[in-house]
C-alpha positions in Angstrom: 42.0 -92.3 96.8 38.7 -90.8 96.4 38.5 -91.2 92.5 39.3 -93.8 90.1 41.8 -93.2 87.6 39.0 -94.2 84.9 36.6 -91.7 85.3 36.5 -89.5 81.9 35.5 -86.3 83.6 39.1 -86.1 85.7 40.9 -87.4 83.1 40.0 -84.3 81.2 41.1 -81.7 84.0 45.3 -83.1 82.9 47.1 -84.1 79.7 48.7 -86.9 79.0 52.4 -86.3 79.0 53.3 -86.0 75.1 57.2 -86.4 74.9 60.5 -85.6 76.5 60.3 -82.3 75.2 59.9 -79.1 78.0 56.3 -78.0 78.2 58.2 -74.7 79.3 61.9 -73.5 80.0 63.7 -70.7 81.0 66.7 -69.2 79.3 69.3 -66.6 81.1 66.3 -64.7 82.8 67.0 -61.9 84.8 65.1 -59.4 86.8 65.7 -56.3 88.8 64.0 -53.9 90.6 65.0 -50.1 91.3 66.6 -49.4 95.4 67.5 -46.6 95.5 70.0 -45.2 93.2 71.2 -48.7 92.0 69.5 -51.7 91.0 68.6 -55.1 92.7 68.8 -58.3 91.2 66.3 -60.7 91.8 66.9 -63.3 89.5 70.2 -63.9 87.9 70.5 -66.3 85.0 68.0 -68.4 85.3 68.2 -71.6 83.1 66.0 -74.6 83.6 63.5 -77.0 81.7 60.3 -78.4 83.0 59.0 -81.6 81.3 55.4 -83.3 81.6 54.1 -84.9 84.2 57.0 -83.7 86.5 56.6 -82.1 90.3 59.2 -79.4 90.5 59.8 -77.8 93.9 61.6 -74.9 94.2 63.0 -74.0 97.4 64.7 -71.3 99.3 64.5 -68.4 101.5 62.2 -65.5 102.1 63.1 -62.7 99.0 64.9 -65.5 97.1 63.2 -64.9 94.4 60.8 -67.7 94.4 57.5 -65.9 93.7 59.1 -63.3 90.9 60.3 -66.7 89.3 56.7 -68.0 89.2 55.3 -64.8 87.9 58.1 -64.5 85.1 57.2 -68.2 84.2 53.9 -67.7 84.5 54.4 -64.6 82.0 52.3 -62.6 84.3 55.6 -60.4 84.1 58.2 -59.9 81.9 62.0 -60.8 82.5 64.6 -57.8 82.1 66.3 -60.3 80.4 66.1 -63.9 78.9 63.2 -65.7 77.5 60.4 -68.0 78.9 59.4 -70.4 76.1 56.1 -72.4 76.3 55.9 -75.4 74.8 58.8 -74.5 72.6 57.2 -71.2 71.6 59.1 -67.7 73.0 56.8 -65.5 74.3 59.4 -62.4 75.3 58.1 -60.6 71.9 54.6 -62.0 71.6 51.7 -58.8 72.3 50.1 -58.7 75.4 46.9 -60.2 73.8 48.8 -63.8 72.8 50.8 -63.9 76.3 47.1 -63.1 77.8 45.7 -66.4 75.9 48.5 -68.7 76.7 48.4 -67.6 80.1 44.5 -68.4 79.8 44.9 -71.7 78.5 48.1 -73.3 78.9 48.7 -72.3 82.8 47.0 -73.1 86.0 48.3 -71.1 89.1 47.6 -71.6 92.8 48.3 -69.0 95.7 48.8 -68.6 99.4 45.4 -67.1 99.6 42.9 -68.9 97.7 41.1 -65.6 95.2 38.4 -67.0 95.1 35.4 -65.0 93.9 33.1 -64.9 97.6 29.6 -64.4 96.0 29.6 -67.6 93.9 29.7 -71.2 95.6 32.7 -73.8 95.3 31.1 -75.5 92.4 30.6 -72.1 90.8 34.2 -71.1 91.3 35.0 -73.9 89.5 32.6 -74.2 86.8 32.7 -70.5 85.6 36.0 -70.2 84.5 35.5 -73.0 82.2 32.2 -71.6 80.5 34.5 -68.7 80.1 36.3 -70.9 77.7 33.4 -71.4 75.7 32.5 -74.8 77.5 28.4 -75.4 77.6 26.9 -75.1 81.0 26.3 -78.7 81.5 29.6 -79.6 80.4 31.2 -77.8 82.8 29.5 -78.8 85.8 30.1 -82.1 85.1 33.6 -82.1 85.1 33.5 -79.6 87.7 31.3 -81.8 89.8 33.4 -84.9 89.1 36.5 -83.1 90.2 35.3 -81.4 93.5 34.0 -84.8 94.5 37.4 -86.3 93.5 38.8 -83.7 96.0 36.7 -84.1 98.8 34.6 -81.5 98.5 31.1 -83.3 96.9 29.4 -82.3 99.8 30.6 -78.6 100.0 29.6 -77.5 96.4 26.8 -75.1 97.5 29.0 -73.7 100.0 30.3 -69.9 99.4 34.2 -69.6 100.5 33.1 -67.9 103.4 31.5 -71.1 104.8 34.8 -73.2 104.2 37.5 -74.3 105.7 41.0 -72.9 104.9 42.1 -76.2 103.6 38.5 -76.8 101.6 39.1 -73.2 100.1 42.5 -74.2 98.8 40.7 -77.5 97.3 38.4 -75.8 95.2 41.3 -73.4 94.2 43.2 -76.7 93.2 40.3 -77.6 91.1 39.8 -74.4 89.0 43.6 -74.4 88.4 43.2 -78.0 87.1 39.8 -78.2 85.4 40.9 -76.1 82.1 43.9 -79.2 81.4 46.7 -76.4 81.2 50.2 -77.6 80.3 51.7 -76.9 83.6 50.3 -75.7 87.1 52.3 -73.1 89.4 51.6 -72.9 92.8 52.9 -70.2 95.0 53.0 -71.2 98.6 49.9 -73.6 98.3 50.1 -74.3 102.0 51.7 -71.4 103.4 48.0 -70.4 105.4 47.3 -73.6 106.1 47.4 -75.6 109.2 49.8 -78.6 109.3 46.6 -80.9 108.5 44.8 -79.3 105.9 48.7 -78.6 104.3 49.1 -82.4 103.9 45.8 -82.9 103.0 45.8 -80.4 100.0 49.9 -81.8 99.2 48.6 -85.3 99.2 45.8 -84.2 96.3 48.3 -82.5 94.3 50.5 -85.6 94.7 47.8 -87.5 93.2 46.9 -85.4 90.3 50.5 -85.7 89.6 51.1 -89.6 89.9 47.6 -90.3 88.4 46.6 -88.6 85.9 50.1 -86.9 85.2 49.6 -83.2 85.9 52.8 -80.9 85.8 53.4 -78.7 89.0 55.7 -75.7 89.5 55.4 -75.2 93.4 57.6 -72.3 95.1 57.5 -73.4 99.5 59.5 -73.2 102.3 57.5 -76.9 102.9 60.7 -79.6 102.9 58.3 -82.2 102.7 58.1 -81.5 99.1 61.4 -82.7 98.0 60.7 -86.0 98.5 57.9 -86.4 96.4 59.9 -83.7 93.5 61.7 -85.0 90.4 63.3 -81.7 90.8 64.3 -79.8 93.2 65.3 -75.8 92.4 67.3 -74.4 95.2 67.3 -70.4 94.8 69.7 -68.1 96.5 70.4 -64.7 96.5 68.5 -64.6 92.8 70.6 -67.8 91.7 70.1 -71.1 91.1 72.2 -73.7 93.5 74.3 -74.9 92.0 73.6 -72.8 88.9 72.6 -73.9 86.1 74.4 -74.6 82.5 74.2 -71.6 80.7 73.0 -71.9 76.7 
């Protein structure tokens, strides 16, 4: 490990599981899209409950509906039909303004492709969003510094994401998605553009912000290396869970 469970900066970047109760769930969500002169379904009763501190994977096919499930949880879209509650709270009716905050503060997210913002460096990435929050300036480069060092990257700070690796890039995308302490982090194919090294590399950190220090991940990947390390595993096919689902 390259940090010590102790150090208060880190510790900050999760939350301490609080109780059995979901940090989010899905209820009967369904989505479509237009084809043609019908409809297709890309998520058909969805029902599930993430709790903290857990590593959820959830696997299947290419156009299973992995991402759009992701997104819907993530609120950055709306289901056709169904709810996504956060923390207890629905958020199917809430104004685009509340969804906006929750999303802000209570969710991390991770994609294939890093998005991070090329002018600034890796610590910059990092620190910004947090100042954004209304954290001071020193503040935040203290626990950003703390965490990119925790993630192998204390000697890559200055470095713009031009000048890193693939798998250093992803880093530094783990840490902003961390840093804020949101209740859950989603991850979209975290590894997809990765080679096979920097992949385990960047699954082995997210392993340890979950075992550690008790971070919650949502990851959607094709990766079956995952399962072993998930205390669930979400099999989608065709838009359906397998095997679905209770339905409430």
């Amino acid at each position: 490990m390259l940090f010590r469970r102790s150090s208060s900066a880190v510790a900050h970047a999760v939350r301490e599981p609080t109780g059995n109760e979901p940090v989010m769930s899905l209820r009967g969500v369904e989505k479509s899209f237009p084809a043609g002169a019908g409809q297709t379904f890309v998520l058909r009763r969805v029902t599930l409950d993430i709790r903290a501190g857990e590593f959820v994977s959830i696997m299947g096919p290419s156009g299973a509906g992995k991402s759009t499930l992701l997104h819907i949880a993530g609120l950055l879209e709306h289901p056709d039909r169904g709810d996504v509650y956060i923390d207890g709270r629905a958020t199917a009716i809430l104004p685009d303004h509340e969804r906006t905050r929750i999303r802000r503060n209570e969710i991390g997210f991770i994609y294939q492709s890093h998005h991070l913002l090329p002018e600034f460096t890796a610590l910059e990435n990092v620190l910004l969003p947090q100042m954004i929050r209304g954290l001071t300036r020193n503040e935040a480069n203290k626990r950003a510094l703390e965490l990119l060092s925790y993630l192998g990257l204390g000697e890559r700070l200055s470095h713009r994401p031009a000048e890193l690796s693939g798998g250093e890039q992803q880093r530094v995308a783990l840490a902003r998605a961390v840093i804020a302490r949101p209740a859950l982090v989603l991850a979209d194919e975290p590894t997809g553009d990765l080679d096979s090294e920097s992949a385990e590399i960047v699954l082995d950190l997210m392993w340890s912000l979950n075992r550690d220090l008790g971070a919650t991940f949502v990851i959607a990947t094709h990766n079956p290396r995952l399962e072993s390390h998930a205390t669930q595993v979400i099999e989608l096919t065709n838009g359906r869970m397998t095997p679905p689902a209770p339905q409430t």
